[in-house]
LOGU-161639 format. One record per residue (C-alpha): x, y, z. Coordinates in pm, 1 decimal. Layout:
% LOGU-161639
X, Y, Z
...
//
This chain:
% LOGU-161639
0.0, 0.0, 0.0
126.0, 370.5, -67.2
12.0, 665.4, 85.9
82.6, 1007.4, -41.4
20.6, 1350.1, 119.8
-125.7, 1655.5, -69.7
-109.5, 1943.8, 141.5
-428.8, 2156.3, -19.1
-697.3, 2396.4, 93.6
-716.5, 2750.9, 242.4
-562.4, 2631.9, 591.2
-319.6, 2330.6, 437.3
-480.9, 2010.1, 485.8
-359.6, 1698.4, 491.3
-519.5, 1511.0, 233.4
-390.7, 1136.6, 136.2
-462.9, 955.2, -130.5
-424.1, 541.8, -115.9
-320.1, 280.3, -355.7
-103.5, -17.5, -453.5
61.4, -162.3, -787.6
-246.1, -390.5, -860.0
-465.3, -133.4, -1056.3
-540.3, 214.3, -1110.0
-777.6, 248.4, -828.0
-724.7, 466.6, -549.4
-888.4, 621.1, -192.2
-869.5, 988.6, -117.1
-872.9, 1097.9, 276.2
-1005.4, 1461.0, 341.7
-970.4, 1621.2, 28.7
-894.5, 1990.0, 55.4
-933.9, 2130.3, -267.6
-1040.9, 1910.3, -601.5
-824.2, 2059.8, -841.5
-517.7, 2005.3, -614.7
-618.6, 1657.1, -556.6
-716.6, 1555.2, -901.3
-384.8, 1716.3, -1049.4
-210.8, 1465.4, -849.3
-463.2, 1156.0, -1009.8
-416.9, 1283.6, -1337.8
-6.5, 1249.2, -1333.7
-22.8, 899.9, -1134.5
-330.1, 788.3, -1353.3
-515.6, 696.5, -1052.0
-918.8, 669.0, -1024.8
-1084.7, 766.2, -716.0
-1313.9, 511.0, -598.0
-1355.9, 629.6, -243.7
-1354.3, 934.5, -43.7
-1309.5, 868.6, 317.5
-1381.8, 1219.6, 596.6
-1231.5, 1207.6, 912.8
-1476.1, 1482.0, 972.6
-1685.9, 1679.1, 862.2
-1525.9, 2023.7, 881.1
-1498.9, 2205.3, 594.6
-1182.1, 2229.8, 541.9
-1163.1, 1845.3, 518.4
-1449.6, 1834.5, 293.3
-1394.4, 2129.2, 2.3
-1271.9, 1882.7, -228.3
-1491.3, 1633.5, -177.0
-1777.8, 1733.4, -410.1
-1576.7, 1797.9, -724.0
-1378.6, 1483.4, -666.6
-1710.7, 1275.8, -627.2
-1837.5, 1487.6, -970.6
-1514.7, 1387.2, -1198.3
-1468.2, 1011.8, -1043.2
-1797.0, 907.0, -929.9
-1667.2, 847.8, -644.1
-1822.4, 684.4, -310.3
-1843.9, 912.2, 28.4
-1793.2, 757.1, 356.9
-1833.8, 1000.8, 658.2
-1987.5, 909.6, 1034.3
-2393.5, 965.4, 1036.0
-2297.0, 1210.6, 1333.6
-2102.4, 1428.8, 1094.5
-2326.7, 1374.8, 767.6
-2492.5, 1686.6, 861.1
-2228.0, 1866.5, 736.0
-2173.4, 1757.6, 389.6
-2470.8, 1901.1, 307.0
-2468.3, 2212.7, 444.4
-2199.4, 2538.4, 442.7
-2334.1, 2651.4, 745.1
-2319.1, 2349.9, 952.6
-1952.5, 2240.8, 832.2
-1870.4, 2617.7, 952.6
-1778.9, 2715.8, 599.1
-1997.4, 3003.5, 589.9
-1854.5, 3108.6, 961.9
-1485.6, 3132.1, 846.5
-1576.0, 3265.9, 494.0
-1523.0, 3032.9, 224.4
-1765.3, 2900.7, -83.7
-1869.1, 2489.2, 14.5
-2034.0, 2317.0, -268.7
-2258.5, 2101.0, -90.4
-2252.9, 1716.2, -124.0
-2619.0, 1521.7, -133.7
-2467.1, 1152.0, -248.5
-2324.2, 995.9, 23.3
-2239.8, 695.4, 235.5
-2303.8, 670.1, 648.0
-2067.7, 409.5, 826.5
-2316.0, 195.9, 1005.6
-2028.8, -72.6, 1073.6
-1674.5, -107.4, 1240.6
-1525.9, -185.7, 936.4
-1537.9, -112.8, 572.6
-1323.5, -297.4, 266.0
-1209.0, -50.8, -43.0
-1000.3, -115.7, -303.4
-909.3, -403.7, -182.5
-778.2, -288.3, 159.0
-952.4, -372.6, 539.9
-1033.6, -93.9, 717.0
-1096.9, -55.3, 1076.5
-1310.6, 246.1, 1177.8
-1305.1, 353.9, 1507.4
-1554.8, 638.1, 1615.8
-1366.5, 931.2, 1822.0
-1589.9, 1197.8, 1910.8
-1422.1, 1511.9, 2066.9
-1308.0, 1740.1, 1776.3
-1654.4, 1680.9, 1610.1
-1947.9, 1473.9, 1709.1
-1846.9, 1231.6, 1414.5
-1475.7, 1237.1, 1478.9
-1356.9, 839.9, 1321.4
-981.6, 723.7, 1321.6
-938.6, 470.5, 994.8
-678.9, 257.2, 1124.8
-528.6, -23.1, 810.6
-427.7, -263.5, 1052.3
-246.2, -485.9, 794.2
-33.8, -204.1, 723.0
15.7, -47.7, 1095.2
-157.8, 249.6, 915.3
-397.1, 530.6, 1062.9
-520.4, 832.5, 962.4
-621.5, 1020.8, 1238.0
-786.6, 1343.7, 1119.1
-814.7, 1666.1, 1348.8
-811.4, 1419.6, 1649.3
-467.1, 1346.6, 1708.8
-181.4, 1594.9, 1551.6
186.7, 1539.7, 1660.0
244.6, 1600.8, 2025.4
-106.2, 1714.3, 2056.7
-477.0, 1762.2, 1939.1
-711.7, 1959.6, 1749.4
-972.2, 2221.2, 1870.6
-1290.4, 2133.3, 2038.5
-1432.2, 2491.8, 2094.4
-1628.2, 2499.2, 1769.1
-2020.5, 2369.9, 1802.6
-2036.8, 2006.6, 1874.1
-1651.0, 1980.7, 1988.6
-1578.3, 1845.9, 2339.5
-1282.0, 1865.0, 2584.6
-1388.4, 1552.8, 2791.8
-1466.5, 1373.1, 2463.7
-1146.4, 1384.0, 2263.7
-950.8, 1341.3, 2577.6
-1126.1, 1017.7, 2603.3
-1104.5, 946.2, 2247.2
-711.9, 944.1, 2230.1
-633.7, 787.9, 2576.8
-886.4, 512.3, 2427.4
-745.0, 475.3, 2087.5
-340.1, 501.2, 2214.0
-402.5, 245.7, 2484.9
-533.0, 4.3, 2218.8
-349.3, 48.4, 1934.0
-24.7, -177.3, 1774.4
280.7, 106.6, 1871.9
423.1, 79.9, 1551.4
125.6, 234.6, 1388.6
190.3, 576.6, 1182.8
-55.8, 831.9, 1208.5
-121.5, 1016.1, 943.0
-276.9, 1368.7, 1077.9
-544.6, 1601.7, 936.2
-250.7, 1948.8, 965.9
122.1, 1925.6, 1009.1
386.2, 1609.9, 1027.2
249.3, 1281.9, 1103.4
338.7, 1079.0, 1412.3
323.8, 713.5, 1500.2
161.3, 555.6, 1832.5
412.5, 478.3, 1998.3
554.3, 829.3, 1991.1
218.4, 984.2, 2091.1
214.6, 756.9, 2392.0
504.1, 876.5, 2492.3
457.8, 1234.9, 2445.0
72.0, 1344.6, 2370.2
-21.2, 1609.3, 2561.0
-341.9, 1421.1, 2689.1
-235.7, 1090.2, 2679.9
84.9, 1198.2, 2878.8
-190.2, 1427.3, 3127.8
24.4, 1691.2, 3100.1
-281.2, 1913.3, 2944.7
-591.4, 1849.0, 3149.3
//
């Protein structure tokens, strides 16, 4: 499995797009911006078959619409998030200023785990950040992606509507006491991180920020 980053979007997301050497098919995590995203299919020839959301911030979810458009893509986002994709006020796009083209096809994950492209995915709901806050961990490949949950040495914001302290705190002591060390995390801003770093330095996990 490969993952690539393509930093994108007015406040530099993360987004990662998955694949491997059988076929042209690919996943995209949190797409920022389409046109950013899709330059990067075009020169790999990759086809997006899946859009996973961490979240559904819009910052995370820009791209997601015009991606879905071009590939026909499939949408996966928690049903306490879906809210979101289909509205610019609820995903707080209209709050920080910025044009969301809102997304009416999509895909709920009713389940722990979902298979695409081939790949296992384990989906593990972490509320905190958002209400729909989910950690995709690809356990065959000691692989997560993490979102606006866990960053490097830290965590994202849980002031906006629907955020809660008590709730990511939870969320990341849960999901770093139970998963394999050697896991990278692949975060939603900045450098990614692996578990067994986080354990060792988180600022919640380590309860030096409480």
């Amino acid at each position: 499995m490969i993952v690539e980053q393509v930093v994108c979007g007015p406040i530099s997301v993360n987004s990662y797009v998955v694949f491997n050497h059988q076929d042209g098919d690919c996943l995209v995590v949190d797409p920022g911006d389409a046109d950013a995203v899709e330059r990067f299919l075009t020169a790999n020839g990759l086809n997006c078959t899946d859009i996973l959301l961490t979240h559904g911030h819009f910052d995370h979810i820009l791209g997601a619409k015009g991606i879905q458009d071009r590939y026909r893509s499939r949408i996966h986002i928690h049903p306490e998030d879906a809210v979101m994709l289909s509205s610019s006020k609820d995903c707080f796009a209209d709050y920080f200023g910025f044009h969301y083209e809102p997304v009416d096809d999509f895909d709920t994950i009713d389940k722990d785990n979902l298979t695409v492209i081939g790949l296992q995915i384990e989906v593990q709901h972490t509320p905190g950040h958002s209400p729909g806050s989910v950690i995709y961990t690809f356990k065959d490949e000691n692989v997560a992606f993490c979102g606006d949950t866990i960053f490097y040495h830290g965590f994202g914001r849980y002031d906006l509507p629907g955020g809660s302290y008590r709730n990511i705190s939870a969320s990341i002591k849960r999901f770093l006491k139970e998963a394999d060390p050697e896991t990278t995390l692949y975060t939603g801003h900045g450098i990614h991180t692996t578990v067994k770093e986080e354990q060792r330095s988180n600022l919640i996990f380590s309860e030096v920020y409480y």
